[in-house]
VOPAKOL-31802 format. One line per 2 residues: their letters; for each residue x, y, z of C-alpha. Coordinates in Angstrom, 2 decimals. Layout:
BEGIN
A> X Y Z  ...
// end
This chain:
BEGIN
XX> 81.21 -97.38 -81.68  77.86 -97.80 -83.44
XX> 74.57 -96.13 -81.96  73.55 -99.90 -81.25
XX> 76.70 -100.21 -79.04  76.33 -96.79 -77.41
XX> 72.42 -98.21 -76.90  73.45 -101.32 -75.95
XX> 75.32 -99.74 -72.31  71.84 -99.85 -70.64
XX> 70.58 -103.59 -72.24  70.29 -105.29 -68.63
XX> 66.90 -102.63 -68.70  66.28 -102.69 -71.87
XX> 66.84 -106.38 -71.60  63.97 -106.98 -69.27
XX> 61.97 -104.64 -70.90  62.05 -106.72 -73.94
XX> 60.98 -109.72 -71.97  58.12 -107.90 -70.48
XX> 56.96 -107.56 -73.58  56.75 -111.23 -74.16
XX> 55.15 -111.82 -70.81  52.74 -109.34 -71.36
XX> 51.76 -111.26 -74.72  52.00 -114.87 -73.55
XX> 51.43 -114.51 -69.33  49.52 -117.61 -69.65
XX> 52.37 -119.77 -71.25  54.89 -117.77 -68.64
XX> 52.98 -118.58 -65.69  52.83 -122.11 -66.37
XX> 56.64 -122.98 -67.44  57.56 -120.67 -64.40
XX> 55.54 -122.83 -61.93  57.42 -125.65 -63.61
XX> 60.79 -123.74 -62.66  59.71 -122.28 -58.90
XX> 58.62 -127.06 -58.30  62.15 -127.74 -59.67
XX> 63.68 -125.33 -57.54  61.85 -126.10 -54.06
XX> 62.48 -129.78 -54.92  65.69 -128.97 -55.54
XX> 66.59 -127.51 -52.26  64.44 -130.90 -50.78
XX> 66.75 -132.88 -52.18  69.22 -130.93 -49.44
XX> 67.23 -131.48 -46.73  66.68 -135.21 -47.86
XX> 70.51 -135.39 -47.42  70.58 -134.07 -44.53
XX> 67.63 -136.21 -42.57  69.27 -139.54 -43.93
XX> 72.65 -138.20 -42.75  71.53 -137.59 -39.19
XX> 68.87 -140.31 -39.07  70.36 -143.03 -41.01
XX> 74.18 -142.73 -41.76  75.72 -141.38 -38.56
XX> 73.43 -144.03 -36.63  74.62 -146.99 -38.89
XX> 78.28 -146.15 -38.19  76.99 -145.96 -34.39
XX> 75.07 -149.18 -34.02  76.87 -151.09 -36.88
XX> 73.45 -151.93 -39.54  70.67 -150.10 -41.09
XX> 67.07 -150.61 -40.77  65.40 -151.85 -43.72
XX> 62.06 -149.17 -42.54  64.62 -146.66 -42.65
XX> 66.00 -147.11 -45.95  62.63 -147.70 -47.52
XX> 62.02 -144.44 -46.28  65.16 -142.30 -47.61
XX> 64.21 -144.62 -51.09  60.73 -143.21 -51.46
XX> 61.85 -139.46 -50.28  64.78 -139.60 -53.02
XX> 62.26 -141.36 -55.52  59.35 -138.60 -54.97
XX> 61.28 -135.62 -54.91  63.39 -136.91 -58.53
XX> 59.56 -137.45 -60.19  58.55 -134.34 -59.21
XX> 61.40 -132.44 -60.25  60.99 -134.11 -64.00
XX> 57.64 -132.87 -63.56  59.25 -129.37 -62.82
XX> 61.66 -129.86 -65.68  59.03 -130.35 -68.36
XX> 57.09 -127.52 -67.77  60.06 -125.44 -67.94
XX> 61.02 -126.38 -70.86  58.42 -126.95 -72.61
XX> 56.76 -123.15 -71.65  59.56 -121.75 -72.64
XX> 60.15 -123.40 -75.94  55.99 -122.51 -76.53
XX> 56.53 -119.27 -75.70  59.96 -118.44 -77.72
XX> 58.66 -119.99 -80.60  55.23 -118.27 -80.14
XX> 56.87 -115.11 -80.14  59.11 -116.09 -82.76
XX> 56.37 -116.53 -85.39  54.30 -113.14 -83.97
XX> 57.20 -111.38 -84.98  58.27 -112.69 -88.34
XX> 54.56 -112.25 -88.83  54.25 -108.94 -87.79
XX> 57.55 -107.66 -89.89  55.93 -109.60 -92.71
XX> 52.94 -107.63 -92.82  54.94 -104.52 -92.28
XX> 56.72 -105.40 -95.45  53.79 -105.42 -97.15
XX> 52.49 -102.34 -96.21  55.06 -100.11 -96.31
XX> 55.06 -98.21 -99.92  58.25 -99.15 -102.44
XX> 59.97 -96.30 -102.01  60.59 -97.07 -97.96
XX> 61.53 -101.27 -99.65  64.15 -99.10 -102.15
XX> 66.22 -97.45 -99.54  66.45 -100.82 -97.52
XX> 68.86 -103.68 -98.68  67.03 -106.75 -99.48
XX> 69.65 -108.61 -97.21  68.80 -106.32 -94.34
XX> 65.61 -106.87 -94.82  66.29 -111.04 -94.34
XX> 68.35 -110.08 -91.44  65.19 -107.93 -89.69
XX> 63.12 -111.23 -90.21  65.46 -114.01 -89.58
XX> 68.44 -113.24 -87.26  67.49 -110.28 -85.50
XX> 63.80 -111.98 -84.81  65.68 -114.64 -83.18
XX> 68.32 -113.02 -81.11  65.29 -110.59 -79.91
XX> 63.43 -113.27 -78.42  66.72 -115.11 -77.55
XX> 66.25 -114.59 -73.70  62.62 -116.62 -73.40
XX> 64.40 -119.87 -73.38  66.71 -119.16 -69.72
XX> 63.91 -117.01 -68.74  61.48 -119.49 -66.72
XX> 64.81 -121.17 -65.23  65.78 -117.63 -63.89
XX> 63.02 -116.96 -62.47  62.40 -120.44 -60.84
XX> 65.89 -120.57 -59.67  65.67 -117.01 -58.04
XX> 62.90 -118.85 -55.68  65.14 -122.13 -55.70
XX> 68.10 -119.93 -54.56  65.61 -117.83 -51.88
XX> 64.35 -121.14 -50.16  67.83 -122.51 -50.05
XX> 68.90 -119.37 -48.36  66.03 -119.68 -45.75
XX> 67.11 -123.34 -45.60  70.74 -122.17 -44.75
XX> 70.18 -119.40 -42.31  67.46 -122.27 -40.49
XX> 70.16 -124.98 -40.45  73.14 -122.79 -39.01
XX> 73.03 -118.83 -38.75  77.08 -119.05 -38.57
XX> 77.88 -121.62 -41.70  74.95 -119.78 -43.65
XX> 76.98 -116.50 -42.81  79.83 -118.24 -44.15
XX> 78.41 -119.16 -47.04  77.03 -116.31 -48.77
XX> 80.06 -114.73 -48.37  80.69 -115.47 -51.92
XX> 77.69 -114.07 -53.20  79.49 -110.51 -53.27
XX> 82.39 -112.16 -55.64  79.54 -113.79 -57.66
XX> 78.16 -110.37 -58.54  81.27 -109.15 -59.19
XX> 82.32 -111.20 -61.64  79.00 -111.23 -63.55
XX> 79.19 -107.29 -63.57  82.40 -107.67 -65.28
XX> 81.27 -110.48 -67.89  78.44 -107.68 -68.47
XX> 80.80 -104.97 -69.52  83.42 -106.67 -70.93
XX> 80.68 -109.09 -73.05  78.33 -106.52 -74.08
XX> 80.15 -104.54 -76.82  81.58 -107.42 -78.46
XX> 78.10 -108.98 -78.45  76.37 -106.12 -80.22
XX> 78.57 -105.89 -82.80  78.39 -110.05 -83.22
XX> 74.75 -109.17 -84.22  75.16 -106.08 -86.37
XX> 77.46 -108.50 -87.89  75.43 -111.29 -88.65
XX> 73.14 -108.80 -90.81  75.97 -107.51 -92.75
XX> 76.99 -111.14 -93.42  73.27 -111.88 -94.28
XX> 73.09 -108.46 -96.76  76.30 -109.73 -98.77
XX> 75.65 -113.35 -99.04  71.88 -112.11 -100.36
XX> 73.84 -109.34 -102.81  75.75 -112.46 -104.41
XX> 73.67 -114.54 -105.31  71.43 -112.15 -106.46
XX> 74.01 -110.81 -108.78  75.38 -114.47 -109.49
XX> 75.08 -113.81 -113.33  77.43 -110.96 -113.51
XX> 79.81 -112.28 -111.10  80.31 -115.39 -113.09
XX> 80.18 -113.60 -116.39  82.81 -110.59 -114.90
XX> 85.17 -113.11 -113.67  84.50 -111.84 -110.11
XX> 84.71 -114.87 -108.42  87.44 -114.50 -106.21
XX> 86.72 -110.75 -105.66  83.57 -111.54 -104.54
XX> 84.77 -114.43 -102.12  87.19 -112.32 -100.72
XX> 84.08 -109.24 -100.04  81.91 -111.94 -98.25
XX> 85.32 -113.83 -96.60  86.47 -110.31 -94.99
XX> 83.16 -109.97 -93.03  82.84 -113.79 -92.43
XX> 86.62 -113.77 -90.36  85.26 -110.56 -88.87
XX> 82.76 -112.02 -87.23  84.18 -115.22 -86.12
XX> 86.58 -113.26 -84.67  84.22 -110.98 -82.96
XX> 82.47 -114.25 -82.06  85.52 -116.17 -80.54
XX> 86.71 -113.11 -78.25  83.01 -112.79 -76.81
XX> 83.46 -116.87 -76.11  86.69 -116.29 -74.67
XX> 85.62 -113.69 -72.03  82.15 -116.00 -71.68
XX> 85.12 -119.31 -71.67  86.86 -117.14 -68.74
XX> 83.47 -116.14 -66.96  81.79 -119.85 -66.68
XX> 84.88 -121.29 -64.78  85.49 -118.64 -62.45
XX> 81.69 -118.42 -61.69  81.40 -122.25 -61.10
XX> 84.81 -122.27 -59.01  83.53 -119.47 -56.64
XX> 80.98 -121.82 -54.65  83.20 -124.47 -54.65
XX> 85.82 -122.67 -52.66  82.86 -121.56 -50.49
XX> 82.04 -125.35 -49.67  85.36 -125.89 -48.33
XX> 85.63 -123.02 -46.40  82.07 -123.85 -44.74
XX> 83.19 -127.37 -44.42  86.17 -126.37 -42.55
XX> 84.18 -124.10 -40.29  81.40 -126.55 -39.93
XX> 84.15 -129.53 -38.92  85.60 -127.14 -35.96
XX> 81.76 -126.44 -35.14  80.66 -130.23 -35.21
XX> 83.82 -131.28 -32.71  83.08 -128.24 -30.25
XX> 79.41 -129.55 -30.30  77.86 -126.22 -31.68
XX> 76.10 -128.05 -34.72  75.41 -131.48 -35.87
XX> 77.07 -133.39 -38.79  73.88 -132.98 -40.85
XX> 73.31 -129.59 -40.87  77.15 -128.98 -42.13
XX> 76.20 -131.66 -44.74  72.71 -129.34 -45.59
XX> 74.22 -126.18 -45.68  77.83 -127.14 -47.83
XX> 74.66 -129.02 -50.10  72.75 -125.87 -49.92
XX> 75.87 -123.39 -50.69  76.21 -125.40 -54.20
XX> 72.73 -125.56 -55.31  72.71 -121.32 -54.82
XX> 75.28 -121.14 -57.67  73.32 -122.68 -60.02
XX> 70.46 -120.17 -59.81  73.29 -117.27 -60.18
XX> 74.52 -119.12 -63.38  71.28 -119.11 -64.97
XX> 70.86 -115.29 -64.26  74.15 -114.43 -65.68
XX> 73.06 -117.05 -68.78  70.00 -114.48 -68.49
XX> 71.96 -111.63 -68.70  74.48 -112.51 -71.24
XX> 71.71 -112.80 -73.73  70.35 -109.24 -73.09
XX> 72.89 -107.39 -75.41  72.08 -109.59 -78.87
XX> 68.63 -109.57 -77.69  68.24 -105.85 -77.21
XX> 70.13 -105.35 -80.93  67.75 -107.80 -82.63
XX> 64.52 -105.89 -81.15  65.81 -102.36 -81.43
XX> 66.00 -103.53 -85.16  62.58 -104.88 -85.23
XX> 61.25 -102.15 -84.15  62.62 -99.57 -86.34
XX> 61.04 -101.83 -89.00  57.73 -101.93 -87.45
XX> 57.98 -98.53 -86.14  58.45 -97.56 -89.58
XX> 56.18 -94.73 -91.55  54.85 -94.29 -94.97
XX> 52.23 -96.73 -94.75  49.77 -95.61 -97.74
XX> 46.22 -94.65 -97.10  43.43 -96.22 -98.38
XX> 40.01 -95.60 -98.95  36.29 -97.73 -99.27
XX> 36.20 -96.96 -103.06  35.39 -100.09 -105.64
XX> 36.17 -100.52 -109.04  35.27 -102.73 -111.78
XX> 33.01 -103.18 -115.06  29.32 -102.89 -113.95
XX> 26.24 -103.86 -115.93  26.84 -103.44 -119.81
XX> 30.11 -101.45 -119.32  33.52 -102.17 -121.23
XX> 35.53 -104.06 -118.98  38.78 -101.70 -119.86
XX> 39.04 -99.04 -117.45  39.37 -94.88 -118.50
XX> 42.74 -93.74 -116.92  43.32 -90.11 -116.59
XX> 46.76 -88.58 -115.27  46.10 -85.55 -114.18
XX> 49.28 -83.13 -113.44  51.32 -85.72 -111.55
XX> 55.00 -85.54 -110.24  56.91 -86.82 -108.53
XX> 60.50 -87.37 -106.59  62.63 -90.04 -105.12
XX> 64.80 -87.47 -103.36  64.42 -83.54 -102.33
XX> 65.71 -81.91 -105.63  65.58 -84.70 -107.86
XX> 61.89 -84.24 -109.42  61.81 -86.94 -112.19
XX> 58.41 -86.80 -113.60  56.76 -82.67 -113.49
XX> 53.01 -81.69 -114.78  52.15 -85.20 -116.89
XX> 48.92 -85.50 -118.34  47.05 -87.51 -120.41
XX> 44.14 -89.76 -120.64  43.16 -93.27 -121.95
XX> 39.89 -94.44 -123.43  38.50 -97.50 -122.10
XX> 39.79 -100.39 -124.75  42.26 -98.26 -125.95
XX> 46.56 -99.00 -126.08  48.98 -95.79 -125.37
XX> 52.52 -96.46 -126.06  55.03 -94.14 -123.65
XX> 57.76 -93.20 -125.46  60.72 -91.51 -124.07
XX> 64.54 -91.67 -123.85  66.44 -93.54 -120.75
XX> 65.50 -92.02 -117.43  62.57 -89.76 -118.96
XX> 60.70 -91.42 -116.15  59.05 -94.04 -118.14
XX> 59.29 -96.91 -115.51  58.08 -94.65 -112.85
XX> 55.37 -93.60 -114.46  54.47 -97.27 -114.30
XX> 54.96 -97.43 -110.73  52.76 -94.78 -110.01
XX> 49.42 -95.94 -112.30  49.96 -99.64 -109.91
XX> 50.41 -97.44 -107.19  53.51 -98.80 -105.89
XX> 53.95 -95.35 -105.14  52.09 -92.12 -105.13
XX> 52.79 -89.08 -107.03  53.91 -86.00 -104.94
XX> 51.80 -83.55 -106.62  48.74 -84.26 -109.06
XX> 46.31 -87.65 -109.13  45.55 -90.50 -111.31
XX> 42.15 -91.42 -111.61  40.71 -94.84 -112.89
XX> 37.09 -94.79 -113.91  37.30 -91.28 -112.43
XX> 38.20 -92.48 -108.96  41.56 -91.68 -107.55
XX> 44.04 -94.33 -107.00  44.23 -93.15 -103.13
XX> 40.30 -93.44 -102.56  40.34 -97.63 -103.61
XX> 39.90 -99.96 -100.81  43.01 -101.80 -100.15
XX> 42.81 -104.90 -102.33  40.50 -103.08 -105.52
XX> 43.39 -101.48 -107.65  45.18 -105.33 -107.33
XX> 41.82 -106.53 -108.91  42.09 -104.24 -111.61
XX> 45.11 -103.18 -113.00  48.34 -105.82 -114.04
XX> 51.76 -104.88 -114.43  54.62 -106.81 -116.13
XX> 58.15 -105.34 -115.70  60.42 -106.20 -118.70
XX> 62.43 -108.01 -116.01  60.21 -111.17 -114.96
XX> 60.25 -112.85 -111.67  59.24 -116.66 -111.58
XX> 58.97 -118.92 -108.75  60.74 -122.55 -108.24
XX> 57.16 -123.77 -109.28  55.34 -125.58 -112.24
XX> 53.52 -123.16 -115.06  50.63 -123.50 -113.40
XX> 51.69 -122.15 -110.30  53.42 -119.29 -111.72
XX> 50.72 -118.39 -113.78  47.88 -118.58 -111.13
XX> 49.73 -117.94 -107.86  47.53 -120.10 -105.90
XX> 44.51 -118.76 -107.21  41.75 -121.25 -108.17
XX> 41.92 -121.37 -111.76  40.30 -123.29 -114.16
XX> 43.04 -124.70 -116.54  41.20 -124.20 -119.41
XX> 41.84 -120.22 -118.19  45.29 -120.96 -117.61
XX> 45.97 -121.93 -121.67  44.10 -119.03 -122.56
XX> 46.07 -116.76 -120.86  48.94 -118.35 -122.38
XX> 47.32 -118.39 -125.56  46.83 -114.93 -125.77
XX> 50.62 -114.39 -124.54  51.64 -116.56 -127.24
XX> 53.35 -118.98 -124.72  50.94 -122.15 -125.11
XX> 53.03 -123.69 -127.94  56.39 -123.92 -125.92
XX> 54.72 -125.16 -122.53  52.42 -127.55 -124.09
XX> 56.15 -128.98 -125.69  57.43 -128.92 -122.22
XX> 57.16 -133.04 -120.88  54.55 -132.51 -118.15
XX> 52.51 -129.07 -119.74  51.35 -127.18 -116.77
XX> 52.44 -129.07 -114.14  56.13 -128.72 -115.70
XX> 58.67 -127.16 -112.93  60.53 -124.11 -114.21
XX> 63.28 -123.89 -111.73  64.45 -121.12 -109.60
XX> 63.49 -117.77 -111.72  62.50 -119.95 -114.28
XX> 66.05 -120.78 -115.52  64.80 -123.75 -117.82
XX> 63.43 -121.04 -119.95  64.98 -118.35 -122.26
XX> 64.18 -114.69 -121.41  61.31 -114.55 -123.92
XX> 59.86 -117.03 -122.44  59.92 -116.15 -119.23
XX> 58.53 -112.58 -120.28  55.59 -114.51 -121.50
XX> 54.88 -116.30 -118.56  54.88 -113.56 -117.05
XX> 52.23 -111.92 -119.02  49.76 -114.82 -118.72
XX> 50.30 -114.51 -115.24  49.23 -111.07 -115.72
XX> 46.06 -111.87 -118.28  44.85 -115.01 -116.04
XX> 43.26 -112.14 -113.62  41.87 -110.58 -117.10
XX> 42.64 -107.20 -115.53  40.77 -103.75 -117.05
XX> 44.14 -101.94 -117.23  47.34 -103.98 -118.80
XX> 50.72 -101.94 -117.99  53.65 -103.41 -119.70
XX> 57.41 -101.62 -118.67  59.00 -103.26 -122.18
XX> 57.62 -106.59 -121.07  58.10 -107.66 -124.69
XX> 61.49 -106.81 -125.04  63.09 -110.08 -125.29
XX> 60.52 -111.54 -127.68  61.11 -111.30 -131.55
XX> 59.09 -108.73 -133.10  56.65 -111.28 -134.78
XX> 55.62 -112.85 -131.98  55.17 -109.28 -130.05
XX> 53.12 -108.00 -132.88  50.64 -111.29 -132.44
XX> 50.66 -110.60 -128.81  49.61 -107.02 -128.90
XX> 47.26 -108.07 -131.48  45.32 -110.69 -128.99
XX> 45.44 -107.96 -126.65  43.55 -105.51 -128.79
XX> 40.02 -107.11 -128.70  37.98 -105.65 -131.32
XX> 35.29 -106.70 -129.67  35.37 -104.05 -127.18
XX> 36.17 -106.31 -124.26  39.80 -106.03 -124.12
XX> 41.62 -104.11 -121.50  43.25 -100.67 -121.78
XX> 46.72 -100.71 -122.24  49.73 -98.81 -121.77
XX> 52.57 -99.72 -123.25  56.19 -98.90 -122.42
XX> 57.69 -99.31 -126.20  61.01 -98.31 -128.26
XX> 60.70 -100.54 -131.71  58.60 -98.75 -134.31
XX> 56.86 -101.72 -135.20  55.46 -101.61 -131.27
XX> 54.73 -98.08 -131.14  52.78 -98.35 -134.49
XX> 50.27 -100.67 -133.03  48.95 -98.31 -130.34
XX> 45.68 -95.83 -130.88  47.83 -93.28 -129.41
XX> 51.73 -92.37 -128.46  52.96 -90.26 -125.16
XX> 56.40 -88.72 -125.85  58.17 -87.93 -122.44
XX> 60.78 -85.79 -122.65  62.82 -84.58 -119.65
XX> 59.94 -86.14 -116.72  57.22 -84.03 -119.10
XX> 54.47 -84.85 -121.59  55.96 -83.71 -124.71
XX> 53.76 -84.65 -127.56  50.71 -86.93 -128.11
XX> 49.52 -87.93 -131.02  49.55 -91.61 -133.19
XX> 52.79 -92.72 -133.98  53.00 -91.07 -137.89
XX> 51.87 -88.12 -136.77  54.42 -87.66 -134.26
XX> 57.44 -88.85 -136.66  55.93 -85.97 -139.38
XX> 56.04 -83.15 -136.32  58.43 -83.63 -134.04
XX> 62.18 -84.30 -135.13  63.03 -85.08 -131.63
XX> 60.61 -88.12 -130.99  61.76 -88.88 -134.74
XX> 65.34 -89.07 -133.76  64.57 -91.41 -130.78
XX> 62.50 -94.19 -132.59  64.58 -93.81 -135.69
XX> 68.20 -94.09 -133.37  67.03 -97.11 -131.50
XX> 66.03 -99.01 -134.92  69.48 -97.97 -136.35
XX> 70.93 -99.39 -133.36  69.65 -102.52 -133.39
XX> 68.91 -103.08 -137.18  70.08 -106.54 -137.77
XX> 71.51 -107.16 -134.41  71.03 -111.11 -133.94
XX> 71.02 -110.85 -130.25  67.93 -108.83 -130.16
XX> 64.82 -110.75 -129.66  63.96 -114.45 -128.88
XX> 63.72 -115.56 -132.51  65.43 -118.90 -132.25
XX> 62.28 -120.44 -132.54  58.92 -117.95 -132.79
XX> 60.13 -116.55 -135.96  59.33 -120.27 -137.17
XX> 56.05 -120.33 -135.36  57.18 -123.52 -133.34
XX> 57.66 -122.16 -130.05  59.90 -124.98 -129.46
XX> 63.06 -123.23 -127.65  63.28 -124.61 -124.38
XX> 66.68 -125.15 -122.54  67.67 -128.06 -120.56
// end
């Protein structure tokens, strides 16, 4: 068993506790769809001891004196008539409060884990499965709150079933006796729909998250497992937990198939057993005919509020699992500080930013220290290509000057303010990163390159101008407003990396980071890029470059050799080839490797200067 089955043995507390919650957030919306509930339920019972007045009042003396007074029936009419409007009244609120306030709770939540999301630093996202983190948002939001909906009708029926009880023991102490004799048996069998439920239930919902996690993983990965051949492989991975939980889910409808009968048949049985009583009763002369009728009325309107209890109930284990798992997301630590610091080009100042690095490291697990004592500084303006071999901690490095995470030892400063001391929102405003793998949205150009921001399209084609990308989207049929599909699969990978970089330039940050955003774009149009970055002018931002061709590296003012998570050479790009045979070997291998490689690149069309290359 799972800790969220061993957990789940006390969810009938845990259960309510999670309600409480809810009520103590929405007591308005509770108050009013439980009102709702408590009229249904007293009109309810009326409708009992409507029955039982027009038995003794109107039936039995219309078999005595052989017709019916039309007074008479007018009056059972209206009582019937009254007490149905107000119970739809009753039924409204119910439902209608509860639906507010599961829905209202609903969308606090997702909210809530949304923001947590946000907040929580990359390395707490990189230890989490994206499809877990669907699952914490989606499924698990929705079985927490699951309960809301019976809630109001439990608690309105609990009053429905008190009343009716008072009704009963009013009407005939002995039948009423009788009666609620199967109230024991009732709690007896939902005690053992509890136990028997309750395991099988938990692991339903720690199901539905796996399910959620692999279906996420596939189609994530869709490229490879068409390109592998891992079709059926993959089918089978996601199949295997698919029958698992429809067979979890079946036996927990079996035992709920088995419970719902046996609960419904109990009362019945007790209706003949008062009725059989209540016959010998009536023919001694110790009760009337009516108040058999009220009380064998009454016995089956008390099972009803039971059933919605045990409905209740049976919801508590899912519900408990989905908000046990919420919580450990918003329960979670690592938020990052921030400070009341600003940044940004004041006055006459350049509008690139000085970076300093100043004896940073850092680790993504106890022992594993990737980057140790790196240091180095930037000139406002000026471009720094890192150069390094794979896993020198190149990438990371990247990570940490956009603080997506912070160094363990050490600082980075930008205009001499530490990263950590920026107001949350300021480092956004002035620093842009572009992986080498781009992300794009199911949206036009426009909207991948702004994000929503209000943009001035004239700043849009700039942007793309000086990412070299305006020829190919202004070929496109509608220009801007041209839809890209989902990641942008209309476009090659070049492409997309230049989209990606306007996106970047639209916000004309003061610090450009680029993690081999060029990678897939031939080495012309990279050269004309970098060149647009470089604004002689002054007004250009600082960039650092994550590069491997030579003809990349060449065009920085300076070049940062990491070796082994360590700084271990600076100097421009010929004078690290004349002194150090190890940077040497690494530019000069990766050249060699690809030296006439036709796959390299996005030259089916740049090389020609037409930007034309747009698949369809």
């Amino acid at each position: 068993m799972t800790d969220e089955q061993d957990q789940g043995r006390g969810s009938t507390t845990a259960g309510f506790g999670v309600l409480w919650v809810a009520i103590k957030r929405e007591p308005v919306v509770f108050t009013l769809s439980t009102l709702g509930s408590v009229l249904f339920g007293a009109l309810t019972v009326a409708d009992a001891w409507v029955l039982g007045w027009a038995t003794d009042n109107v039936v039995l003396p219309a078999f005595e004196e052989g017709e019916v007074g039309g007074d008479m029936l007018l009056a059972v009419l209206a009582l019937f008539l009254g007490v149905a409007l107000l119970r739809a009244v009753g039924i409204v609120a119910r439902r209608l409060g509860a639906g507010v306030m599961q829905y209202r709770m609903q969308a606090h939540t997702r909210r809530a884990v949304t923001r947590q999301y946000l907040t929580l630093p990359m390395e707490w996202h990189q230890r989490h499965p994206t499809g877990q983190l669907l699952s914490n948002a989606n499924a698990d939001v929705e079985a927490a709150w699951g309960p809301i909906a019976p809630l109001p009708m439990a608690v309105g029926t609990v009053a429905m079933m008190v009343i009716a009880v008072i009704q009963m023991l009013l009407a005939d102490l002995v039948l009423a006796m009788v009666g609620l004799l199967i109230f024991p048996a009732v709690i007896v069998v939902n005690i053992a729909y509890q136990r028997l439920a309750q395991g099988w239930m938990t692991r339903a919902q720690q199901l539905r998250a796996e399910v959620s996690e692999i279906a996420h993983e596939s189609f994530d990965g869709a490229m490879v497992v068409k390109t592998l051949g891992r079709e059926s492989e993959e089918t089978e991975r996601f199949a295997a937990r698919a029958h698992e939980l429809r067979d979890v889910a079946i036996r927990a409808g079996r035992i709920r198939a088995a419970f719902d009968p046996a609960l419904a048949a109990l009362p019945n049985l007790g209706v003949l057993v008062v009725l059989a009583v209540g016959v010998s009763r009536v023919l001694s002369g110790a009760t009337d005919a009516g108040d058999v009728v009220t009380v064998a009325y009454l016995l089956t309107i008390v099972s009803f509020p039971i059933r919605s209890i045990g409905w209740l109930l049976g919801e508590f284990p899912r519900s408990v699992v989905g908000y046990r798992r919420v919580r450990r997301v918003l329960d979670a630590t690592g938020e990052m500080p921030y400070g009341d610091r600003t940044v940004g080009a004041a006055g006459g100042a350049p509008r690139g930013a000085a970076l300093s690095v100043e004896r940073v490291a850092y680790s993504y697990a106890p022992g594993q220290r990737l980057l140790r004592d790196v240091t180095f500084d930037v000139a406002p303006g000026r471009t720094v290509a890192l150069v390094g071999a794979t896993a020198s901690g190149k990438s990371t490095l990247t990570a940490l000057l956009s603080r997506l995470v912070d160094p363990d030892e050490g600082r980075i400063l930008l205009d001499g303010t530490d990263l950590r001391d920026l107001a949350r929102g300021q480092l956004a405003e002035a620093v842009a990163v572009v992986a080498q793998t781009p992300f794009l949205f199911d949206d036009t150009v426009r909207g991948n390159v702004t994000l929503g921001a209000d943009v001035a399209d004239e700043v849009v084609w700039a942007a793309l101008r000086a990412a070299q990308a305006d020829g190919f989207v202004a070929a496109l049929d509608h220009g801007l407003d041209s839809r890209l599909g989902e990641r942008g699969t209309s476009l090659s990978g070049g492409q997309r990396q230049r989209i990606s970089l306007a996106r970047a330039l639209v916000r004309r940050p003061r610090l450009l980071v680029l993690d081999d955003a060029t990678s897939a774009v031939d080495p012309e149009v990279e050269a004309r890029i970098l060149a647009a970055l470089r604004d002689e002018s002054g007004d250009g931002p600082t960039l650092v470059v994550v590069a491997y061709r030579k003809a990349t590296i060449a065009l920085a003012d300076e070049v940062v050799h990491l070796s082994g998570g360590r700084v271990a050479d600076r100097g421009t790009h010929q004078e690290l080839l004349a002194r150090s045979p190890a940077y040497a070997r690494l530019v000069n291998a990766y050249e060699q490797e690809h030296d006439g490689d036709p796959t390299v690149g996005d030259t089916s069309a740049e090389t020609s200067g037409e930007d034309s290359e747009v698949r369809t």
